[in-house]
N, C-alpha and C positions, 0 to 999 in steps of 0.2 A: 504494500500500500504506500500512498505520496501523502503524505502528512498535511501541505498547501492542499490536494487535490481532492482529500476525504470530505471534508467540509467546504472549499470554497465556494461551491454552488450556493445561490441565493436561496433555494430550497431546502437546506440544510435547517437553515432556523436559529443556526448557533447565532452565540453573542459574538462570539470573536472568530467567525470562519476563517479557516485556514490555518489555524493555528494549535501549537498544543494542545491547548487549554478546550480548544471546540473537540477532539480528538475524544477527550476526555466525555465530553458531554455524550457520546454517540458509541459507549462502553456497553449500554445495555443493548443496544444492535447487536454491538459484538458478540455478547453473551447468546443474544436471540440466536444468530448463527450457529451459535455452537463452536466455534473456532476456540482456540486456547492458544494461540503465539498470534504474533502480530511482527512482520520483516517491515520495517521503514526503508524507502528508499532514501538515499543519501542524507543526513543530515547534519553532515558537518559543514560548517559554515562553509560558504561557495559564491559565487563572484554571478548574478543571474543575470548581468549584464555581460556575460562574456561568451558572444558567440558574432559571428562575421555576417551570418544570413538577415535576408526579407524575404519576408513572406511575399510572395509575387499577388497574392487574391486582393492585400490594400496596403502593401510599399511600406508593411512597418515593423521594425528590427523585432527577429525574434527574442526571444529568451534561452536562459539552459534553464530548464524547467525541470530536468531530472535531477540534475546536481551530480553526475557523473566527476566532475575536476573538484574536486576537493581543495581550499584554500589555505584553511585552519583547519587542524588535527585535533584541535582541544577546547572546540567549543561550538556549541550548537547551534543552531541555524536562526539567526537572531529573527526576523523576519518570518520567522513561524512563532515568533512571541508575541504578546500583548504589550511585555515592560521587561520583564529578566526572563531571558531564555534561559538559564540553569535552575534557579528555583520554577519554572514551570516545566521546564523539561524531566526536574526531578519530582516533581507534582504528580506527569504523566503517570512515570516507572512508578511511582508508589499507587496510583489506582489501578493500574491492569493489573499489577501481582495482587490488591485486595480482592482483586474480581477473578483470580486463579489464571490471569492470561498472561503468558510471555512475553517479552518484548526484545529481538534480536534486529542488529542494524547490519544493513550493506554497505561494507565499507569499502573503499577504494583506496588500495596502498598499492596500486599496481604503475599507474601514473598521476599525472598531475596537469592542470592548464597548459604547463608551455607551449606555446608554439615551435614552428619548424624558423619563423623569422629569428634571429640572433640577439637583434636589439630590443627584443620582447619578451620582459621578465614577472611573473605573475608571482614566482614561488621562489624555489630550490638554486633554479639556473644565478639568481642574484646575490645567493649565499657561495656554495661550492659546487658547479655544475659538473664535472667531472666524479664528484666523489659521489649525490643525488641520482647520479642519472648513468642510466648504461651507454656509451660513447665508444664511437668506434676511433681508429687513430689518427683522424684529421678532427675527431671535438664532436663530430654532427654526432645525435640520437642515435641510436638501433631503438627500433618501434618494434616492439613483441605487442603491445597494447593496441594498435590500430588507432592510435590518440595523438598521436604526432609524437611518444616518448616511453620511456619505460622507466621506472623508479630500481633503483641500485639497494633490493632490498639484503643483499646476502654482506654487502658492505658493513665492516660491523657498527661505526655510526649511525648507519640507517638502520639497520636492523633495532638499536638501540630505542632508537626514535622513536619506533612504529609499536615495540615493547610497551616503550611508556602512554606510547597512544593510546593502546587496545586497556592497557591497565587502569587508566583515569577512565573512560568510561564503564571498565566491568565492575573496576573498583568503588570509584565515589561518584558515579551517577546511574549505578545499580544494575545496567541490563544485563541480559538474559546470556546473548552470545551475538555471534555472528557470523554475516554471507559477507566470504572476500571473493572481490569481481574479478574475475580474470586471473584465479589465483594462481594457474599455472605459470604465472609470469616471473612470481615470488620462487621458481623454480630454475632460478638460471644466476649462474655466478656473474662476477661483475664483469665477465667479457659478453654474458647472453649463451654464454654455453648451459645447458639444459642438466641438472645435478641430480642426483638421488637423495642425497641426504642435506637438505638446504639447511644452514645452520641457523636461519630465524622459522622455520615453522617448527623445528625442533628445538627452540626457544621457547618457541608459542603452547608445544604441545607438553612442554615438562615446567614453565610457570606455574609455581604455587596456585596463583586464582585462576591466569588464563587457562590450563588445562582441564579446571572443572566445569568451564562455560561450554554451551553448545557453539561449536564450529564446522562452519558448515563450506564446501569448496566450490564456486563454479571450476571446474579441474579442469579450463584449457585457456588459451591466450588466441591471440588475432593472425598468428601466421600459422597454426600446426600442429602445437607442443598440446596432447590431448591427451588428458590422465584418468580419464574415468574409469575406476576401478585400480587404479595403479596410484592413485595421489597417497603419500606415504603414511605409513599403518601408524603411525605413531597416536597417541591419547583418541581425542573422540572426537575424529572427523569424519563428516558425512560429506557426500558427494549433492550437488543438483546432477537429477539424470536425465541429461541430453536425450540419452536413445530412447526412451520410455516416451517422451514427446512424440520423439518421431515416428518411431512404430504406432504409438496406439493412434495418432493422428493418420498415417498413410491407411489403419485397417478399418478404422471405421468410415473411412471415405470410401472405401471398395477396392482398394488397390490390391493386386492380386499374388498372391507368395508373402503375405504375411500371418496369415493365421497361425504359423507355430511363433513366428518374434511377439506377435500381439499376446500367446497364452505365455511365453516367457516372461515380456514384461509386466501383463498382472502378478507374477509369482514373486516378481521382486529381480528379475536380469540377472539370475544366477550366474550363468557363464562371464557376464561381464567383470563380476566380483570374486576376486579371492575369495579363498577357504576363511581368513579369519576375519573377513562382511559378515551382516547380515543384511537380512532386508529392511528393517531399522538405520542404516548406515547410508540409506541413500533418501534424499526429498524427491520424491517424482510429483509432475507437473504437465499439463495439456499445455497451461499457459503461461508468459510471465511478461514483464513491462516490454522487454523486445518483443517485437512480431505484432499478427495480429492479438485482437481480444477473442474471447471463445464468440462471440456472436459473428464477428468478421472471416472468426475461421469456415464457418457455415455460408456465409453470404459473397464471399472476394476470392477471385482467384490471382489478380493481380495485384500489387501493393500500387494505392494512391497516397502518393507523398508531395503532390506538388505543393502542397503548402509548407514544407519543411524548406522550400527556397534553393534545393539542391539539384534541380533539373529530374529529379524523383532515382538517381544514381545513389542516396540511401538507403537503408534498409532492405533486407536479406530478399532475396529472390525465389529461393528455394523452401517457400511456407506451407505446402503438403496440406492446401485449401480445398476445398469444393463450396461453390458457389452456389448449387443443389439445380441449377439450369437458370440462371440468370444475375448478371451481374450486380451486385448493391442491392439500395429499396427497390423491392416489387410488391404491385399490389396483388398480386396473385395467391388466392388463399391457400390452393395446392402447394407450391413451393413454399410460404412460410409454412405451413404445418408441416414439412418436413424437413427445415430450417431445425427449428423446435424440438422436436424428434432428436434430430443428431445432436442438437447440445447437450440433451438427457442423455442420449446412448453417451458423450463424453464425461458426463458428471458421471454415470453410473461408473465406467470405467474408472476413472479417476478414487474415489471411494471405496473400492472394490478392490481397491491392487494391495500388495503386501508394501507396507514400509510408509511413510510419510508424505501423505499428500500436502500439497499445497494448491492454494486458489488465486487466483489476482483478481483485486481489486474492483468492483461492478461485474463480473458475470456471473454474479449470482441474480441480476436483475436483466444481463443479455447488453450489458452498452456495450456500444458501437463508438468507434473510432473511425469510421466510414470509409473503413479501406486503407489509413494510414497506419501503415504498419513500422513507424520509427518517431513516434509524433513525441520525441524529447524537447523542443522546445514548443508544445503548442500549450500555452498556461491558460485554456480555455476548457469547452465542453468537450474537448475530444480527449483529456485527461479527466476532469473532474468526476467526481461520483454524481451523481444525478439524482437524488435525492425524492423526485418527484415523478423518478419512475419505477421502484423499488414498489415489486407486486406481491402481495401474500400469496398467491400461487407457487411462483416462480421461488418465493423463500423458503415456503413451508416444504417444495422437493428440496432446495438445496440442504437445508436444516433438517430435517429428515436423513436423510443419506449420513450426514455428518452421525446427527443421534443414533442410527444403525451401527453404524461402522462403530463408536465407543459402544454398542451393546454387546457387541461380537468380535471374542475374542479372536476368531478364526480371518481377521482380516490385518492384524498386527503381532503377527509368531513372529521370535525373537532368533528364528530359525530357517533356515529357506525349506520351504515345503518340501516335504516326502510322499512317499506314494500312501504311506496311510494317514497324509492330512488331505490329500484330495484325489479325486478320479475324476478321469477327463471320457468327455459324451462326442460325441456326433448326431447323426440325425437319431440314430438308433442309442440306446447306453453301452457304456464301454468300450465305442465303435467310433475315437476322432479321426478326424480326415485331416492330416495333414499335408497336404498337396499343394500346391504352386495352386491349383485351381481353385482352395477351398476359400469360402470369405463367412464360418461358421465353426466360432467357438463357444464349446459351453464344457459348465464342468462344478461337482460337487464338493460342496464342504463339509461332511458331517450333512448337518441339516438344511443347507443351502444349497440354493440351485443358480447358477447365473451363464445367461447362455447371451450372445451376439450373435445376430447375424448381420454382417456387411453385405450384400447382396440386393442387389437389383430385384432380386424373383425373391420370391417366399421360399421358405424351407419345410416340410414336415418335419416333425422331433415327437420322439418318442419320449417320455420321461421316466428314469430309475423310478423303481418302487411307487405308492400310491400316495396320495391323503397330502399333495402340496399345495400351499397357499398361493395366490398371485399376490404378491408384496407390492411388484414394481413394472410396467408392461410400458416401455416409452414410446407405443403409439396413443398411449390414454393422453387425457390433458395431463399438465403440472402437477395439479392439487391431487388428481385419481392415485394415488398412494398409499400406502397401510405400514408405511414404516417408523412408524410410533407403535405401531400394534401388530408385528406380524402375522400372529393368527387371527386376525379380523377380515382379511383378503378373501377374495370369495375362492374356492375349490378349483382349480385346475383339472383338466381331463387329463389321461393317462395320454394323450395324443394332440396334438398340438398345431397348430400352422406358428411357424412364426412371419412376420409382415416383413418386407422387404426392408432392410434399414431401419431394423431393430433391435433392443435386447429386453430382458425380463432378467427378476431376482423371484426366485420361489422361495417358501419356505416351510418347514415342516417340523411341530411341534414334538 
């Protein structure tokens, strides 16, 4: 979530949107959802003036809106305050922990502002740029970042630095842990050569306080260097997992040779993880501030960005979208209803998988980004939460699913599944298709049944044994649910259609 972006909508209501303090005020939402941590994006102090583009739609300079360039290391985003960003900031941390919710920050010690111009000093470069920053042997940058720079973290100055960084927040401003961006960066000594044993994460992981915060790695950098599943075993890091994005997003759009990567990645991507992972050890994710929003991922197959001011040559190309047969708003009720459809088949996915989901920000209410898929300086309605469109339909599935998943145990083993924690289905029981052609997985848990089908056509399915509930069926509306009540679902037959670009959760008492 964007701390500005949660409240700033005039629909909010807060006294001081945008801010801390409004943050605070919007804690029983949180509770409603069900969520228990809370990832801020950037909030160390950062420069929102600092970016070169306009906006081509009305000629006026954008912002950095996300706060990716960090300024100050040791102090909170003043401008998300009322009056003192440290006593409000330490206001925040003490109501989420009274409300049982976490609060971990995305930090950025990977790089920093500078530019590629020489005479253009924001940070580091105007103290000791040599010693700051990874330089090749004429002075310029090596850019492992894709930010114009890389920070010299294995230096042991800097490494020092970033010590005392990470400490004064877990320390005296209380939070929880934290997402380092780009962290495979923090993986390369001070020529850019690529280490196993970096001498500041194994700082970080053997720290009195820092090794008992959660830490958590995006484990790759902008040229290559890609460690998931390999980012070093030390203390209690988790990975974000990349592939689990991409799989469960290419299988529920129909794409064809996934159905074993898609039953993998529910399991938790054992093969990706060492023996001494678990599926607790990675946060998987449909979606996250890059790319599209889940409502776009349904609706856009092209990224619209020309209002980022960059000839729309930003943001990733490769977003494994379906637009469901029409590009953007349509008024077509057939295609949105099956818009709808796939965002539930992705929430169910998402809830359903072993290890640590995560959600970003409004799609639990479906916002749209209209297709820009890198909108980090747009400080308007294509980031903000939207306040006035947050449906009890649309909440009560996402909160629901969440309330399941803490019912059942079977969705968070501290172990990668084995064959007597689940059995895999096809059309018939006991009979999966793995095939390059299949786009139809389903499979038991104990008492649970949860089946996908990607497919254009219907599927017949037989179902194991008798007496299953229909909990979840994502051709019903939102609200058509009994996941507060599983045995209140009406009866299933032993025989079944499933609808094209669909899934279901059974369940049996």
């Amino acid at each position: 979530m964007h701390v500005r972006g949660f409240t700033r909508h005039t629909s909010s209501s807060c006294a001081h949107p945008g801010t801390y303090l409004a943050l605070i005020e919007k804690i029983p939402y949180l509770k409603k959802l069900g969520i228990n941590a809370v990832e801020l994006m950037p909030i160390f102090e950062f420069d929102e003036t600092h970016s070169k583009y306009i906006n081509p739609e009305n000629q006026e300079p954008l912002p950095n809106y996300w706060g990716y360039n960090s300024l100050h290391f040791f102090a909170p985003m003043r401008r998300y305050a009322v009056a003192d960003p440290i006593s409000e900031f330490k206001t925040l941390v003490r109501e989420l922990h009274r409300n049982g919710i976490c609060i971990l920050l995305d930090v950025v010690y990977n790089h920093t502002g500078e530019g590629k111009e020489k005479e253009y000093a924001v940070n580091f470069r105007g103290i000791d740029n040599a010693s700051y920053y990874i330089v090749d042997e004429s002075g310029a940058y090596k850019d492992y970042a894709g930010c114009g720079n890389t920070v010299n973290g294995n230096f042991p100055p800097v490494q020092e630095f970033i010590i005392d960084s990470l400490r004064y927040w877990a320390g005296e401003m209380g939070v929880d842990g934290f997402r380092f961006d780009l962290a495979a960066c923090l993986l390369r000594d001070p020529q850019g050569n690529p280490i196993d044993n970096s001498p500041l994460i194994q700082a970080i992981s053997q720290d009195p306080l820092l090794s008992q915060k959660k830490l958590i790695a995006e484990a790759w950098d902008a040229t290559g260097l890609y460690l998931i599943g390999k980012f070093p075993q030390w203390g209690r890091w988790k990975d974000w997992d990349g592939p689990y994005r991409d799989r469960v997003r290419r299988f529920i759009k129909g794409t064809s040779g996934y159905a074993g990567l898609f039953a993998t990645a529910l399991c938790g991507n054992e093969p990706i993880y060492s023996a001494s992972k678990t599926p607790l050890s990675r946060i998987h994710f449909v979606t996250c501030h890059d790319g599209y929003s889940l409502c776009d991922l349904v609706s856009y197959e092209c990224k619209h960005n020309r209002a980022n001011g960059e000839n729309s040559r930003d943001g990733g190309n490769q977003n494994d979208s379906w637009n469901c047969g029409v590009e953007g708003f349509t008024a077509d009720s057939a295609i949105t209803a099956l818009r709808e459809r796939q965002m539930r088949n992705f929430f169910l996915a998402l809830f359903t998988s072993q290890g640590i989901p995560m959600l970003l920000m409004g799609d639990e209410y479906g916002h749209t980004r209209r297709g820009n898929n890198n909108p980090y300086g747009q400080d308007n309605e294509l980031n903000w939460f939207l306040w006035n469109e947050v449906q009890s339909d649309k909440l009560s599935f996402v909160s629901g699913l969440i309330a399941f998943r803490k019912n059942h145990k079977q969705f968070t083993q501290p172990h990668f599944l084995k064959p007597t924690d689940i059995t895999w289905h096809g059309e018939t029981p006991k009979t999966p298709n793995w095939s390059s052609s299949s786009r139809l997985v389903a499979c038991s848990l104990k008492n649970i049944y949860l089946a996908f089908n990607a497919n254009y056509l219907s599927a017949p399915m037989q179902l194991p044994e008798a007496d299953w509930r229909v909990v979840v069926d994502t051709t019903k509306p939102w609200a058509n649910h009994h996941l507060l009540n599983p045995t209140s679902g009406e009866k299933s037959d032993m025989h079944i259609e499933m609808a094209p670009h669909s899934g279901i959760l059974l369940y049996r008492s």
